[in-house]
N, C-alpha and C positions, 0 to 999 in steps of 0.2 A: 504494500500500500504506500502510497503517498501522500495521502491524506482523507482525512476522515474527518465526518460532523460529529462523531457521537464523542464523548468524554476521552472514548481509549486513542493512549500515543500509538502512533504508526510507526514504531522504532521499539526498539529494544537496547538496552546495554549490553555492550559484550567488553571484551580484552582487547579486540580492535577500534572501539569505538561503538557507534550505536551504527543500528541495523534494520535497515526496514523488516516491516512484521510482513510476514505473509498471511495473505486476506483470510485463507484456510483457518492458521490459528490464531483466529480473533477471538477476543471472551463474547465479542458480539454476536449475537446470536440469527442476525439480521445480514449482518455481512459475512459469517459462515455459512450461512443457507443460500444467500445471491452470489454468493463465488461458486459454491458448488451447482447451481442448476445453470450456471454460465457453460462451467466444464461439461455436468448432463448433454446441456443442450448445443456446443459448439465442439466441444474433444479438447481445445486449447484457444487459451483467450485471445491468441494472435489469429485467428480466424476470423474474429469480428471486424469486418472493414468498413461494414455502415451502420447508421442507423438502427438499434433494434428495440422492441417496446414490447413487453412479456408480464404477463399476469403469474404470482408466483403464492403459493401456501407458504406461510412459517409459522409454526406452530398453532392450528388453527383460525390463525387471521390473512384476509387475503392482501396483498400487497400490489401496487403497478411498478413497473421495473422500465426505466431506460436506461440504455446504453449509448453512449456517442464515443466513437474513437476521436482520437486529439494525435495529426500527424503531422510532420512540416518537413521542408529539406531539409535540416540542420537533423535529423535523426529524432525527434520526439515520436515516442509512439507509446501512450497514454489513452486509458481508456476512464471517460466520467459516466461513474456509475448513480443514479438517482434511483433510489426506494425511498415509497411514497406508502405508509398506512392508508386503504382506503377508507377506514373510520375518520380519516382528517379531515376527510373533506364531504364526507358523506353522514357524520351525524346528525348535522342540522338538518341536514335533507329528511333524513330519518324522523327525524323530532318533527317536523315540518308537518312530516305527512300525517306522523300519527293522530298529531293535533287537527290537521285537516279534517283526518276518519272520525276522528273522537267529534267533532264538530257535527260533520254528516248526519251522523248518528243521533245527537241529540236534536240536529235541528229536524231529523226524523219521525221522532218521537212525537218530538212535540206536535207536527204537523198531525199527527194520527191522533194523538189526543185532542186538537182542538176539530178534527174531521165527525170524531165518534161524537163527541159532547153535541156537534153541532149537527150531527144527522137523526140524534136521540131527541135535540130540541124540534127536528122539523115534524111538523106533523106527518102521520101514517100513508098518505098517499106517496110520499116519498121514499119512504122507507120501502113500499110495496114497490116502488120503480128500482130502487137500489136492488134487491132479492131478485127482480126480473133481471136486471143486466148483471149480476153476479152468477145467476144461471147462465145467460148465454154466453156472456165471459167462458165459463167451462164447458162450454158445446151442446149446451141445452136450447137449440132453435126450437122449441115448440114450447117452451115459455111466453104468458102473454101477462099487460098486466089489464085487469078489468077494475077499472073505475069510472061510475057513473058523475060526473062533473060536467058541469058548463063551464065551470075558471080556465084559470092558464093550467092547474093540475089538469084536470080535466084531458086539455090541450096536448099535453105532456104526453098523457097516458095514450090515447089515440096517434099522436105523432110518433110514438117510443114503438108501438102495437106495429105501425107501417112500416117501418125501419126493420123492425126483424122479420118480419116477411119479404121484403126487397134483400137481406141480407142470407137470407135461408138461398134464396130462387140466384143470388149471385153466385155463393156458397157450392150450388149442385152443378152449377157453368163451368164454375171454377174446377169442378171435381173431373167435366169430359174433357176440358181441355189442359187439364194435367196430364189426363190416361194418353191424349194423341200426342203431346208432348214428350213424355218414356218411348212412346214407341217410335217418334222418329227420333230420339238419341240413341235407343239403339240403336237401329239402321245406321244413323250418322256415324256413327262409331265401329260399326262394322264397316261400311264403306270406306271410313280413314286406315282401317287395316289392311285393306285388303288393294289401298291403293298406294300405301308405305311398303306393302309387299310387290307390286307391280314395279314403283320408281327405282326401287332398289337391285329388281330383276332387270330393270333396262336399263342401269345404269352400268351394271356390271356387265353385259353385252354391248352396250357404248363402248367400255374399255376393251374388251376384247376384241371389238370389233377394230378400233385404232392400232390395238396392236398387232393386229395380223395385215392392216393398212403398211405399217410402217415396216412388218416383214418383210413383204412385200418389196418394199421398197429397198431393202439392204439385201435380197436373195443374191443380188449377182455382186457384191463386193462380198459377203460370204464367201461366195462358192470361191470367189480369187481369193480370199485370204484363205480358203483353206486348199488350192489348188496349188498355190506358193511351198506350203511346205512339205507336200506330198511329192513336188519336183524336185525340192531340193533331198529328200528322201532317194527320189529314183536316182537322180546323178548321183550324190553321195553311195549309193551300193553298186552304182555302175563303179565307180571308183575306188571302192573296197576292192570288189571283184577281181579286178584288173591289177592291182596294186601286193594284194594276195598271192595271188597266179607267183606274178611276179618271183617277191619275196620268198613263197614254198618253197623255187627252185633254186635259189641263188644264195638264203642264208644258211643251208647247213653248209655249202661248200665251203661260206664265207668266212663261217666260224670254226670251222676245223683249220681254214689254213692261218689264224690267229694267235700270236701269243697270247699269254695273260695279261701283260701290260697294252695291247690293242685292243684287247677284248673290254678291258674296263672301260677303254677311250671309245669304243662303238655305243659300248651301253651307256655313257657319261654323253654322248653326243646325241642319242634319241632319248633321255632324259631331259636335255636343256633344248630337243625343237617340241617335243610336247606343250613344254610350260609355255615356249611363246605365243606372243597375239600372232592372229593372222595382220598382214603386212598391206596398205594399197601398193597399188604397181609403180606407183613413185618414190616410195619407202623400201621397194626390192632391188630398183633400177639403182639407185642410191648406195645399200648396202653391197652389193653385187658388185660395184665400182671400189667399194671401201677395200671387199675381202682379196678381188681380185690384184691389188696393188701387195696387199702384205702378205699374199701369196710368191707373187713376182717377185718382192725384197727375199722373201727365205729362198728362192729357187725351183719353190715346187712346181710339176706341171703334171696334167694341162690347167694352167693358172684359170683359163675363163668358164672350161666345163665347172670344175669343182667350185669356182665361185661361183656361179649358174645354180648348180645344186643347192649349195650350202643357205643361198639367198632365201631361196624357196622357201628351204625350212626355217628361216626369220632365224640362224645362229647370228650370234655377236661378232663385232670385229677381234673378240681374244680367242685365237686359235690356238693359244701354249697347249692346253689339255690333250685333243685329238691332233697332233705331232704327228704319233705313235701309227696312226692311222692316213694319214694324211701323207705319208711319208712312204707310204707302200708302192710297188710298183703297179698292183691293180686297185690303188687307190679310189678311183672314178667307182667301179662297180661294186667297192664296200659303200661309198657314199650313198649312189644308187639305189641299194637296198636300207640302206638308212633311212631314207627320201620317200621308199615305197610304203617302210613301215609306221614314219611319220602321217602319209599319207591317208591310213587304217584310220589309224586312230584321230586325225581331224575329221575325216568324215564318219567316226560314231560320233563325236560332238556335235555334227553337222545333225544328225538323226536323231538325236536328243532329244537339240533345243527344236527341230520342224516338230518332231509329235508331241513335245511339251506344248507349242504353240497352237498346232491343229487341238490337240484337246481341250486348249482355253474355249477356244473360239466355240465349239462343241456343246461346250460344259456352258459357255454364258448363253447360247442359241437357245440351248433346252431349259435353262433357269430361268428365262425371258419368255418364251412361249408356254411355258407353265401355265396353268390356269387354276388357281387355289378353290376349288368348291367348297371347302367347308368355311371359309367368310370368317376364320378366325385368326385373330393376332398369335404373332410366334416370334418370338425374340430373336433379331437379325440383325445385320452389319449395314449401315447406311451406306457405308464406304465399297461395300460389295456391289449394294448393288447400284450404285455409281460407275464401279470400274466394267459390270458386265455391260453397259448399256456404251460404256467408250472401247470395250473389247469388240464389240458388233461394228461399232461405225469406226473401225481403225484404218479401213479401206479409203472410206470418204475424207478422214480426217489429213492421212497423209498426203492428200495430193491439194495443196494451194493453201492448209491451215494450218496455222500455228500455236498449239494447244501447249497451255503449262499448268501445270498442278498444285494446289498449296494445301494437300491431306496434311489434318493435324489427329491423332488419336483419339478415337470421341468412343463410348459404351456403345453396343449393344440396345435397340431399345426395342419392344414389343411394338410391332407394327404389321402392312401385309404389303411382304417385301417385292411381289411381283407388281401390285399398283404402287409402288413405289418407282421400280424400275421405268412405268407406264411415264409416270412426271417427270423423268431426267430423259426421256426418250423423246419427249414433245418441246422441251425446255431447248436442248441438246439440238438436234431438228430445227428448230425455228433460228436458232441465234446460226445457224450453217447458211440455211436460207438468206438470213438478213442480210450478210456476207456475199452472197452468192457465191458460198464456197472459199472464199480468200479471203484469210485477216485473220484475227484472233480471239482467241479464246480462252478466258481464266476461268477456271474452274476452283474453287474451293470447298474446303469439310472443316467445321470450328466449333468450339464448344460457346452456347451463349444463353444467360438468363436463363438456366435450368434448361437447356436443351442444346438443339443444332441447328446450327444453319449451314444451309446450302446457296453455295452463287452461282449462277451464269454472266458472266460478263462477255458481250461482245462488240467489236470494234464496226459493227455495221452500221447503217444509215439512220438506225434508231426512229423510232418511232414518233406520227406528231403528236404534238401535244392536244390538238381537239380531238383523239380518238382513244388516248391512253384511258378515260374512264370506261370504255367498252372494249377492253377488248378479252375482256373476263367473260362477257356477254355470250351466252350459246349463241351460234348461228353466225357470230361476226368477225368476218374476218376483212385484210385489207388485200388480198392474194387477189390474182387474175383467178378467173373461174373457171373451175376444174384442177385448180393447184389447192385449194382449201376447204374442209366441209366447214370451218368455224366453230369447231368443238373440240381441237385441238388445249386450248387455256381454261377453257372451262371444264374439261374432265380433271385438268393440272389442281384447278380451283377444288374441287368437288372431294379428290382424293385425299387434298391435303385436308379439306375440314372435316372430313372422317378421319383424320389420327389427329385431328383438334388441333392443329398447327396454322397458321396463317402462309401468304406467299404476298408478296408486293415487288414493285415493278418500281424503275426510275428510267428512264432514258431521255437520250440527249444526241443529238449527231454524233457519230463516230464512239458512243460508249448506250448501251443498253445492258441495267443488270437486275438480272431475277433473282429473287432469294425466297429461300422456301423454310420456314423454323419447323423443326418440330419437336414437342415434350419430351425429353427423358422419361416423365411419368402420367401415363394417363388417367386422369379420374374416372 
């Protein structure tokens, strides 16, 4: 503590000097209860960054609790804590009201007292009209009162007599047209189910029906991104093949006519061309000129074959190790089968990464055409299903766009991850569109106000500004006709407010950006 209103010091004596108290052990019994439901309720009081206002028990009385953190550049970081007895401010109120009720009450009374004394004094004709409207007060419509008078009682009694007969005959009105009233809320309310059943079945064919639109529309960069790695597959085993062949024949001869010390120099040399990158053809041409010089200075030949070779397999300019080997007089045809066996094993790499790729592609196809019937939430990756809906359009993306990423780690949240896919797939889509294919594209995943946001930012012509409030609108769209149904934004809308999230829109020439939040937790 720092300081405190009650009596007790916020220090202690020690051997060093005095020492702040910790709030925990206060004799306060007020400030050990709000220190500990701070900890309860945050884990550590450096969690507190705003504002907080909390209603708390201590010992039977109920308490109001603020919190303000106290922060500045120079390093303060102080927190003023305020407990407030709500009996301090709420006695008088108490006292207030009682006094009011206790008021009530008597002025109650009394009213009833001066009512009975003065119905006791009116004479019996009225007394006979009180019993009649005390009965029908209680539902007694065939109560009448009979008094023969000419006075204003008289008057009374006869006017009092017509009233519950006009009230009877309202009474039975009232009673048929209550009964057609139940019956058309029922109806009514069977018809709102059964029409919340229909919107919700068309809605969900809406989305399906976009997403088999937008299938549609990526089948043939599909089929090339997966026709890509299926070729580099064929080449690659055409090139095993051949490379193999090879190799069977030429390495056992190659290795029996080896000493030890070449032998290690072969295996130390298809050791260090595994590990290299592959090389462009300007980085071979390059090296190839390096090796073949420090080749020429030792003497070796044929200096250009074996620099030829050596390039291929991306070896470095230090040739000290493979000497041994380099130094042979069938040098060329050890290297050779070095070259072939290098060869092997780049194209299983090569075969790898094509069916790790084809499988992506595969794997987001069939995650994306999913179609979830049971209509229930299932705890999923936002970021998943972000990247399958950019693993589909990677065809369209690489040719003229410039896509960058800023994924940040965000949870897991219960959602229905294939209409989710649906809104990054119409979002994604449109901002390509706006483009016409060319420009850019920021994509981001962040954690924000208890949840996530998602952006589309795109570098297109953006949208005007007299149509930005409709374009959420079913049916509108600003596209040439037969490029848009117009329901494209509004399913994006629809989805998002079924996982209780919002989406809004900003655009401006040359910058248009979607953001979509949605709850960490749903009520």
């Amino acid at each position: 503590m720092v300081a405190t209103s009650t009596a007790e010091e916020p220090f202690t004596p020690s051997e060093k000097g005095p020492q702040r108290l910790p709030a925990l052990e206060s004799k306060d019994p007020v400030v050990r209860a709000t220190t500990q439901t701070l900890l309860d309720r945050f884990g550590t009081l450096q969690e507190i960054s705003v504002r907080q206002q909390l209603t708390i028990d201590i010992e039977g009385k109920r308490y109001f609790l603020q919190v303000n953190p106290l922060r500045d550049q120079h390093g303060l970081d102080w927190l003023s804590v305020v407990v407030v007895p709500e009996a301090d401010f709420m006695e008088q109120i108490y006292a207030n009201t009682r006094s009011t009720i206790g008021l009530s009450v008597a002025a109650l009374l009394f009213a009833i007292l001066i009512g009975v004394s003065t119905a006791r004094w009116v004479t019996n004709p009225i007394l006979k009209i009180n019993a009649a409207a005390t009965a029908i007060s209680s539902g007694d419509l065939q109560r009448s009162v009979a008094l023969n008078r000419s006075d204003e009682l008289g008057e009374l009694a006869r006017s009092f007599n017509q009233m519950v007969q006009d009230l009877r005959i309202s009474l039975e009105e009232r009673n048929v047209v209550v009964e057609a009233l139940k019956k058309s809320e029922q109806q009514l309310a069977e018809y709102n189910r059964s029409l919340e059943q229909e919107v919700q079945q068309r809605t969900q064919e809406l989305v399906q029906s976009e997403k088999m639109v937008a299938l549609g529309q990526l089948t043939a960069g599909v089929a090339h991104e997966i026709n890509t790695p299926l070729g580099a597959i064929q080449a690659a085993g055409e090139n095993i093949a051949s490379s193999l062949e090879k190799s069977m024949q030429q390495l056992p001869k190659i290795l029996d006519q080896l000493q030890p010390e070449q032998t290690d120099a072969f295996f130390e040399l298809l050791a260090m061309a595994q590990q290299q990158e592959l090389l462009t053809s300007r980085e071979e041409r390059k090296l190839k000129r390096s090796l073949k010089k420090i080749l020429a200075e030792k003497s070796l030949e044929p200096a250009n074959d074996m620099a030829s070779t050596l390039s291929k397999m991306g070896v470095s300019a230090d040739l000290s190790s493979f000497l041994p080997i380099l130094e042979l007089p069938n040098n060329t045809e050890v290297l050779d089968v070095a070259y072939d066996l290098t060869v092997i094993h780049n194209n299983t790499q090569n075969i790898r990464l094509a069916v790790g790729r084809a499988a992506k592609i595969v794997f987001a196809l069939k995650s994306y055409a999913r179609q979830d019937l049971s209509n229930e939430k299932v705890k999923a990756s936002v970021t998943d299903t972000v990247e399958t809906v950019l693993t589909l359009y990677h065809n369209q993306i690489k040719h003229g766009i410039d896509l960058t990423k800023d994924f940040e780690d965000v949870p897991d949240i219960l959602c229905y991850p294939e209409e989710l896919a649906q809104v990054w797939t119409n979002l994604l889509h449109n901002a390509m569109q706006a483009m016409d294919y060319k420009g850019h594209i920021q994509l981001t995943i962040g954690q924000e106000q208890q949840g996530i946001l998602v952006s589309f930012t795109d570098s297109g012509s953006g949208i005007p500004e007299d149509v930005q409030a409709k374009i959420f609108d079913p049916f509108f769209t600003t596209k040439p006709a037969g490029e848009g149904s117009g329901l494209g934004l509004d399913i994006v809308r629809k989805i998002v407010d079924k996982h209780q999230g919002k989406v809004e829109c900003q655009s401006q020439p040359g910058h248009t950006r979607f953001e979509v939040w949605l709850p960490l937790e749903v009520s």
